[in-house]
C-alpha positions as CSV (number, residue, x, y, z in Angstrom):
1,X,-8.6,16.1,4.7
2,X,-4.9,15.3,3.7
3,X,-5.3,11.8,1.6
4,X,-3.3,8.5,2.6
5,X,-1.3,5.6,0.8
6,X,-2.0,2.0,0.3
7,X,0.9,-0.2,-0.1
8,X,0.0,-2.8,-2.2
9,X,0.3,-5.2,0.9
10,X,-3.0,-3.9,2.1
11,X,-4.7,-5.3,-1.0
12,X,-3.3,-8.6,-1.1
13,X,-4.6,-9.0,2.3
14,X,-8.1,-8.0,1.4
15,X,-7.8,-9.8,-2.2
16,X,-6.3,-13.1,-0.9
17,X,-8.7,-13.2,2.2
18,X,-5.7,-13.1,5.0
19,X,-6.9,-13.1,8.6
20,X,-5.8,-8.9,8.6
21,X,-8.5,-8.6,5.9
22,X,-10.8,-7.6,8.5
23,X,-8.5,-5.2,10.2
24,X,-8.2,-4.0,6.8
25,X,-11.7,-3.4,6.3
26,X,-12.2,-2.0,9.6
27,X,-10.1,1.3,8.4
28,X,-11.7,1.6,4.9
29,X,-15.0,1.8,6.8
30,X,-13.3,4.7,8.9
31,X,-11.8,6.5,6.3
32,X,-14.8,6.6,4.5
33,X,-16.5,8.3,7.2
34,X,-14.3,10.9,7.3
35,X,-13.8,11.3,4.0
36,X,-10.8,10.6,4.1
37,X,-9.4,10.4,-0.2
38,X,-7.6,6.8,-0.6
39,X,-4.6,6.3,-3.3
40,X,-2.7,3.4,-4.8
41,X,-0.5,3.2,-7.2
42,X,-0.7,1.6,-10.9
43,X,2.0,-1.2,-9.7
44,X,-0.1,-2.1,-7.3
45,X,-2.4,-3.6,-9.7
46,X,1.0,-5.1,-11.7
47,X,1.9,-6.5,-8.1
48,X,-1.5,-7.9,-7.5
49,X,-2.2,-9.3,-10.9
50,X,0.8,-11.6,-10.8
51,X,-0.2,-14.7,-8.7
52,X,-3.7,-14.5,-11.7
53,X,-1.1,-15.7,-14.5
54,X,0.4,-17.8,-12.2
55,X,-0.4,-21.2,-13.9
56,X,-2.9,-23.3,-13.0
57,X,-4.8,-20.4,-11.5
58,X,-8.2,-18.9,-12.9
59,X,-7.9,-15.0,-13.8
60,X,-9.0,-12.4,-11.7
61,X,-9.5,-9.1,-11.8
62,X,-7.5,-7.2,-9.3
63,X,-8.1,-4.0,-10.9
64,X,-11.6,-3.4,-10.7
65,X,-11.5,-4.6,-6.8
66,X,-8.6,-1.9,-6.1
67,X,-10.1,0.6,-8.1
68,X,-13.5,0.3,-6.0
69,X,-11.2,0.7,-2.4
70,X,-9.0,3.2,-3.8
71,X,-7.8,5.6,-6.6
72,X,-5.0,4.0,-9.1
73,X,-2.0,6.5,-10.1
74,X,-0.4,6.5,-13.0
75,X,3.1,6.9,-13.3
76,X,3.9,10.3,-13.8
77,X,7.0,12.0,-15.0
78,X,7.4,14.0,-11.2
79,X,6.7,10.3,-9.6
80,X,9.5,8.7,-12.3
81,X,11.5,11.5,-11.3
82,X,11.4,11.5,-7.7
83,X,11.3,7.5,-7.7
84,X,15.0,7.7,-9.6
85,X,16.1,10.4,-6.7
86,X,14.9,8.4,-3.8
87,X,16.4,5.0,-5.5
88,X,19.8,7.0,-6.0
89,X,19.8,7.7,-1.7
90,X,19.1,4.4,-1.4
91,X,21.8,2.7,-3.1
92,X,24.0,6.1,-2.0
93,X,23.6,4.5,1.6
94,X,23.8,0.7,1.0
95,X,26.9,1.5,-0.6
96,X,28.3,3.0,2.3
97,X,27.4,0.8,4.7
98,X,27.8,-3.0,2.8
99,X,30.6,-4.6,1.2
100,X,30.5,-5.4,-2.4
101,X,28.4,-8.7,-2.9
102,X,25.9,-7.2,-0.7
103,X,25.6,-3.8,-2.6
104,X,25.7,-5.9,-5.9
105,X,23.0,-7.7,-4.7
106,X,21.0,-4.5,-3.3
107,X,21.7,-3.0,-6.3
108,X,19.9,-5.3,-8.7
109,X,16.8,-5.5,-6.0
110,X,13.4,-5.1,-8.4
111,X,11.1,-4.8,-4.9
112,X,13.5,-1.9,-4.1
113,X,12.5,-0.1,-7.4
114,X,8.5,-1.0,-6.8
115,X,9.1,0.7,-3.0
116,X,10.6,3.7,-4.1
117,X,7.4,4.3,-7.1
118,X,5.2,3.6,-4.0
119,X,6.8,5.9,-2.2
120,X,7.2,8.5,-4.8
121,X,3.3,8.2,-5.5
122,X,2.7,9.1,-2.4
123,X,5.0,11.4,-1.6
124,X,3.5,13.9,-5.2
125,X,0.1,13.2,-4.5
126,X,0.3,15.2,-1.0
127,X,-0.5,11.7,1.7
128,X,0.5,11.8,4.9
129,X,0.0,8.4,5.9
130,X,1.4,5.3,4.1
131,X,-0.4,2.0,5.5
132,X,1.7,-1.2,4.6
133,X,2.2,-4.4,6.5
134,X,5.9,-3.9,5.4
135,X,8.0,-3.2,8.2
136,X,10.7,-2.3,5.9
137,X,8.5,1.1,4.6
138,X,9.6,3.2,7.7
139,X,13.2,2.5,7.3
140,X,13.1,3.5,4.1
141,X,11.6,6.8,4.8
142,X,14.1,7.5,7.6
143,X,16.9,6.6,5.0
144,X,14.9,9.5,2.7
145,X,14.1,11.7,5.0
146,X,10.6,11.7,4.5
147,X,7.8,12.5,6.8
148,X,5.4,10.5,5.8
149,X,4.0,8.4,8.4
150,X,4.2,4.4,8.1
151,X,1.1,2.9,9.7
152,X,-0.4,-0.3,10.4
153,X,-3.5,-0.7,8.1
154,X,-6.1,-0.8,11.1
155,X,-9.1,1.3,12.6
156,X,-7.3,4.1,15.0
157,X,-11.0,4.1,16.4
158,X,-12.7,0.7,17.9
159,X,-15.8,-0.7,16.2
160,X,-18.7,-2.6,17.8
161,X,-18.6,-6.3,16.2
162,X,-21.9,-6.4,14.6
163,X,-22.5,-9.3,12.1
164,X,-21.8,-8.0,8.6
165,X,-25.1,-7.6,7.1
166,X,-26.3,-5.2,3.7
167,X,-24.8,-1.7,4.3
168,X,-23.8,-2.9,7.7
169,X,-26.9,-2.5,9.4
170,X,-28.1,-5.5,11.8
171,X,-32.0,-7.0,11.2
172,X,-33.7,-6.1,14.2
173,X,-34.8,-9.6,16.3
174,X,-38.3,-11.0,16.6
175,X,-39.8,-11.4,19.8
């Protein structure tokens, strides 16, 4: 099975307990099923670690809850290299279509550098699907030409609502 891409909104949902946790949850219990290999990159954990030095907050560790949901990627020289390449169309075609205060500030746009590593990770390891509740992920890819498919982090199959119970299975009633 071809593997998929987790943006690193996915995980703040899950971590931060936002009402599309569940949603969330829903397609890592169907991806498991089939199988199906999940990957993230290393900035994800950067990206999730930040509001735990925030001050006044208590530390926690995002990377051992990622790491149980998904596989972390390091950066690589290939994903540094094609991160820099897709980064370069990027800017190619803000500067074409912006005047100069707007390209300037494009240009010195850090989330714009984390999306392209994203993208790049997912784009070496072989993913077909990206899941993000970014909207601005498929432009991007159109802008790249990439065929990687943006998706919605949710179940493509409908579950039953049982209760959440150990391993998922329901305690039978007394009668």
């Amino acid at each position: 099975m071809t593997p998929v891409y987790f943006d690193t909104s996915v995980f703040l949902a899950v971590l931060a307990k936002q009402p599309q946790a569940a949603q969330v949850r829903g397609l890592l219990n169907e991806l498991k099923a089939d199988k199906i290999r999940i990957y993230t990159s290393i900035l994800t954990v950067q990206e999730a670690s930040v509001s735990s030095f925030m001050h006044g907050n208590m530390f926690a560790d995002p990377h051992s809850k990622i790491a149980r949901l998904a596989r972390i990627a390091t950066v690589t020289r290939d994903i540094a290299m094609t991160a820099a390449k897709f980064e370069a169309v990027v800017l190619s075609a803000a500067k074409l279509s912006m005047t100069k205060p707007q390209y300037d500030q494009i240009a010195d746009n850090r989330r714009r550098k984390f999306d392209c590593f994203h993208l790049a990770t997912a784009v070496s390891l072989g993913c077909a699907n990206f899941y993000a509740f970014d909207d601005k992920f498929e432009k991007r890819c159109a802008t790249l030409g990439l065929a990687l498919r943006v998706l919605e982090p949710q179940a493509s199959k409908p579950s039953l609502p049982f209760p959440a119970g150990p391993l998922g299975i329901v305690p039978p009633q007394s009668v």
